[in-house]
C-alpha positions as CSV (number, residue, x, y, z in Angstrom):
1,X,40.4,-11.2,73.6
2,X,41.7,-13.7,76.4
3,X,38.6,-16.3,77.2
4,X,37.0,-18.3,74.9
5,X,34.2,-20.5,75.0
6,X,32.9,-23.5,72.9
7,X,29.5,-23.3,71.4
8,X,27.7,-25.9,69.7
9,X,25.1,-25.1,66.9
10,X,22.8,-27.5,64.5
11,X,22.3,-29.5,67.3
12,X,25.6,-30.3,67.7
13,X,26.8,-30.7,64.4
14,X,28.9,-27.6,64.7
15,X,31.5,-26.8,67.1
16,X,32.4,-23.6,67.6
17,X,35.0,-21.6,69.9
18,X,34.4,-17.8,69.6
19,X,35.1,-14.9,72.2
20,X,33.7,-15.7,75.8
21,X,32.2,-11.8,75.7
22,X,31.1,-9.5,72.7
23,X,30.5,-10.5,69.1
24,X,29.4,-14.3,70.0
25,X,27.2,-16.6,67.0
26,X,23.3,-15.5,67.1
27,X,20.5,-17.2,65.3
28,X,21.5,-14.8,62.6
29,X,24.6,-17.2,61.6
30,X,22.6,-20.0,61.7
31,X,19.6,-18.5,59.2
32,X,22.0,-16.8,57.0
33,X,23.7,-20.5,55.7
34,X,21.0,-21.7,55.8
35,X,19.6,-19.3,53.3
36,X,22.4,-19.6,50.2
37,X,22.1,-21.8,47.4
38,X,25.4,-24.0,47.5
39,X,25.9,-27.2,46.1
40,X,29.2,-29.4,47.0
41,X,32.2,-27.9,45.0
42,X,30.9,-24.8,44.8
43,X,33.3,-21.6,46.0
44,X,32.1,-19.5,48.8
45,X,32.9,-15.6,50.2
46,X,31.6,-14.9,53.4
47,X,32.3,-11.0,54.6
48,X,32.5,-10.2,58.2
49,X,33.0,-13.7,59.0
50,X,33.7,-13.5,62.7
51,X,34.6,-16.7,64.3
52,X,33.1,-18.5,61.6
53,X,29.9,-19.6,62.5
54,X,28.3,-19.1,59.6
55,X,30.3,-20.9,56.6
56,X,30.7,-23.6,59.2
57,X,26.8,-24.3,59.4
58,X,26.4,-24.1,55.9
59,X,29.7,-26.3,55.0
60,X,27.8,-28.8,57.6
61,X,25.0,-28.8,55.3
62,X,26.9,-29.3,52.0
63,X,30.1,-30.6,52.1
64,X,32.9,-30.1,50.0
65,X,32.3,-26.3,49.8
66,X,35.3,-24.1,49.6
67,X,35.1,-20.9,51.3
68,X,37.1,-17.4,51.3
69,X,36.4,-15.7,54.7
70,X,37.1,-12.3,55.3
71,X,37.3,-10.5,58.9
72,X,38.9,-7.4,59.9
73,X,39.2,-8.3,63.6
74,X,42.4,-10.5,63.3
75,X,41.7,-12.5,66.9
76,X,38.5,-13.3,65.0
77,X,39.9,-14.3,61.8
78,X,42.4,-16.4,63.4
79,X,39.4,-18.4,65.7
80,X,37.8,-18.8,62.2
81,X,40.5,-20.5,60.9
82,X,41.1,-22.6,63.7
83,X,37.1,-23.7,63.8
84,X,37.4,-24.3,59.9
85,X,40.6,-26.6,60.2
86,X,39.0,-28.5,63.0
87,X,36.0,-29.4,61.0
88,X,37.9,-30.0,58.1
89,X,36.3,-27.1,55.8
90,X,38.4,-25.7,53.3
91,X,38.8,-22.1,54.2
92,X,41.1,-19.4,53.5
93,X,41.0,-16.8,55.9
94,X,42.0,-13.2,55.5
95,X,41.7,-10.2,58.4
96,X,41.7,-7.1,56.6
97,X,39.2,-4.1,55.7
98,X,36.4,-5.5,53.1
99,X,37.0,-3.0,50.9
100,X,40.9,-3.5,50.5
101,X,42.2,-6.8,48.5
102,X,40.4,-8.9,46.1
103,X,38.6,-12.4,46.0
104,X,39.0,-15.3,43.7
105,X,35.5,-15.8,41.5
106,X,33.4,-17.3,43.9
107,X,29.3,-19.2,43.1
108,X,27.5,-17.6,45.9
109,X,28.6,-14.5,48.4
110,X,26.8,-13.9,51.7
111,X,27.3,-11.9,54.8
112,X,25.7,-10.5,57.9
113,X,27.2,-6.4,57.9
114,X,26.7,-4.3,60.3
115,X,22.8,-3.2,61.0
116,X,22.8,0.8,61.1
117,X,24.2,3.6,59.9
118,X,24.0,5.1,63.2
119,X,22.3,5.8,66.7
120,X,23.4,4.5,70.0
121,X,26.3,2.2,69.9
122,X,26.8,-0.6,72.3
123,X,30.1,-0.1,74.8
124,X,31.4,-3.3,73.6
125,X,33.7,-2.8,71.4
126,X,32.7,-6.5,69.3
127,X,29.2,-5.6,69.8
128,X,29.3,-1.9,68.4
129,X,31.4,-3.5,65.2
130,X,28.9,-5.9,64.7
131,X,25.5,-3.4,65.0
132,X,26.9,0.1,63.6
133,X,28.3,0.8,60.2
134,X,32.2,2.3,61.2
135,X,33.7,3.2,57.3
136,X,32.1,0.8,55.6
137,X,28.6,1.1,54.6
138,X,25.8,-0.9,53.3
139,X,26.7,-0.3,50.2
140,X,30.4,-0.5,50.4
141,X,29.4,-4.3,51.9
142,X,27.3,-5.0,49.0
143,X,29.6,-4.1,46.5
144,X,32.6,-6.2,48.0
145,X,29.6,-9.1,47.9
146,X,28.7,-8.8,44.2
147,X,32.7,-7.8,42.4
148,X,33.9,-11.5,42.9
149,X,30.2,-13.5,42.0
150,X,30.5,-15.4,38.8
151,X,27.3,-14.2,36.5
152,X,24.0,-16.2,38.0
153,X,25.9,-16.5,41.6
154,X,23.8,-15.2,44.3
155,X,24.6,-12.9,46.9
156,X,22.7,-13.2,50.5
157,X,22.5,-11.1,53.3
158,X,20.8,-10.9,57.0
159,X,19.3,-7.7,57.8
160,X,17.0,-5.8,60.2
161,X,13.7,-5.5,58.4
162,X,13.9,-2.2,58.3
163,X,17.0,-1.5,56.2
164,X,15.7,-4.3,52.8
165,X,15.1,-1.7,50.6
166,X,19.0,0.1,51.1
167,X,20.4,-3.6,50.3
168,X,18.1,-4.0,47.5
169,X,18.6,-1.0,46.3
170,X,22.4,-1.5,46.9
171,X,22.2,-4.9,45.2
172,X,20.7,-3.3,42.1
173,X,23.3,-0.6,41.8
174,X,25.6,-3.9,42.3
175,X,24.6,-5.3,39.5
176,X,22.6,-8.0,41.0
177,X,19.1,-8.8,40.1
178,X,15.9,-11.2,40.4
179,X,15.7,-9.8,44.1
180,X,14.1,-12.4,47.1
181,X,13.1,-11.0,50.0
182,X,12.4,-13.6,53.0
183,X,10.7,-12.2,55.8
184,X,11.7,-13.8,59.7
185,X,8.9,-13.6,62.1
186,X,9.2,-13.7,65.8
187,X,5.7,-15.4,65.8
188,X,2.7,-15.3,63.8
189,X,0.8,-12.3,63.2
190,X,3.8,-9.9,64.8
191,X,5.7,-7.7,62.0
192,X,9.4,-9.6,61.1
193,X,12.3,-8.2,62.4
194,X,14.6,-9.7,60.1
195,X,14.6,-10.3,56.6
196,X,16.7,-12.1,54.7
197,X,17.6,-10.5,51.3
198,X,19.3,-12.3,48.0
199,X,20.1,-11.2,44.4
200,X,21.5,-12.5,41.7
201,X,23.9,-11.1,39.3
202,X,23.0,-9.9,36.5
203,X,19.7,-11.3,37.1
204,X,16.6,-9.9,35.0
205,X,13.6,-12.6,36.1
206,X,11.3,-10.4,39.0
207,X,11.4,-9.9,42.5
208,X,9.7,-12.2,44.9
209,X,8.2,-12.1,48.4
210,X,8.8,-15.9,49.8
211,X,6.3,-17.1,52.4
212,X,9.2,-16.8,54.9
213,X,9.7,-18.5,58.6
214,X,8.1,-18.2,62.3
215,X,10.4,-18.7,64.7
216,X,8.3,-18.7,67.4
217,X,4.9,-20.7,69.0
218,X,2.9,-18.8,71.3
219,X,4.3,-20.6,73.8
220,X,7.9,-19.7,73.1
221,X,9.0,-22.6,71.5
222,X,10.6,-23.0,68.5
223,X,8.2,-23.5,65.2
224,X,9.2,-27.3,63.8
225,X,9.8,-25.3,60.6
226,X,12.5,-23.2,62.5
227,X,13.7,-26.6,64.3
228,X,14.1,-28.1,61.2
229,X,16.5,-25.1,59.9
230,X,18.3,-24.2,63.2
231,X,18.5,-27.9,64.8
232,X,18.8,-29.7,62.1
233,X,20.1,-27.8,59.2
234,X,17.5,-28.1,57.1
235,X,18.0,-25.2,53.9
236,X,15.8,-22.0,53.7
């Protein structure tokens, strides 16, 4: 990785440099902080962390966060610390595999893993990592989430609709509970494409189905509800 570019995100709020081509910061990110339950002081594990646009839009939301950040791409890892420093998040930073090392307790665990197990990957190498399970699985991800949670902490995670019931099954087997499922719909009336899934451990209370978020008008814009969450970083 040579070229970089900076990128801003919650209208602004966020400044992030990542790499110029490949794995770049997608809505994803953006949905995914928005999505877990921190309050200021609270500790905070993301997995797959990239270049850190993620735990930088949700430490823009609430301050005074700490998180632990772990990315096995070291060029990443080392852009995520240099974002976090900038913006003055507390962040430690680690590039190693997920499943090697361990993680001080931590409230709330989130990450956006790798999509599927297999199929076509992209020729990009950042791209292929980022879309295609290579060692670690779904549930190897999951696990990693759930071993450092303090009991009640939550665990979140972006996924293509298509693969909720492997997390929550995954989560389960985790020993996380209470599952919330949030659909993401492109527009109203079309099937979501992305969920957004969180547990908490050792939860017991039942599952839920939340009303969940267009993204979309018919016209292409932007819902206000989805404004509100990826302009202005309001919580999901």
């Amino acid at each position: 990785m040579t070229e970089t570019t900076t990128d801003l995100l919650l209208g602004g709020r966020v400044a992030l440099e990542q790499p110029a081509l490949g794995l770049r910061a997608a809505i994803d990110a953006v949905l995914l902080a928005a999505a877990v339950p921190a309050r200021a002081g609270d500790a905070l594990l993301e997995l797959g962390c990239g270049a850190g646009p993620a735990f930088l839009c949700l430490a823009a939301r609430v301050p005074g966060v700490t998180v632990h950040g772990v990315e096995q791409d070291a060029a990443l890892a080392e852009l995520a610390r240099a974002n976090a420093a900038r913006a003055g998040v507390a962040a430690v930073i680690e590039a190693r595999d997920l499943r090697a090392g361990m993680v001080p307790m931590v409230a709330h665990a989130f990450a956006n893993p790798p999509y599927w197990p297999g199929g076509t990957p992209s020729p990009q190498a950042g791209r292929r990592a980022a879309a295609h399970e290579a060692g670690a699985t779904l549930a190897d991800w999951v696990r990693a989430l759930a071993a450092p949670l303090r009991h009640k902490g939550t665990a979140t995670l972006v996924l293509p609709a298509a693969r909720f019931a492997d997390a929550a099954r995954a989560l389960r087997d985790a020993g996380c509970g209470a599952v919330t499922l949030l659909p993401i719909w492109p527009r109203a009336g079309v099937a979501a494409k992305r969920v957004i899934i969180r547990a908490v451990k050792g939860g017991r209370g039942p599952d839920r189905v939340l009303p969940g978020l267009v993204l979309h008008q018919a016209d292409g814009r932007f819902t206000a509800a989805a404004e509100a969450v990826l302009r202005d970083g309001a919580a999901l």
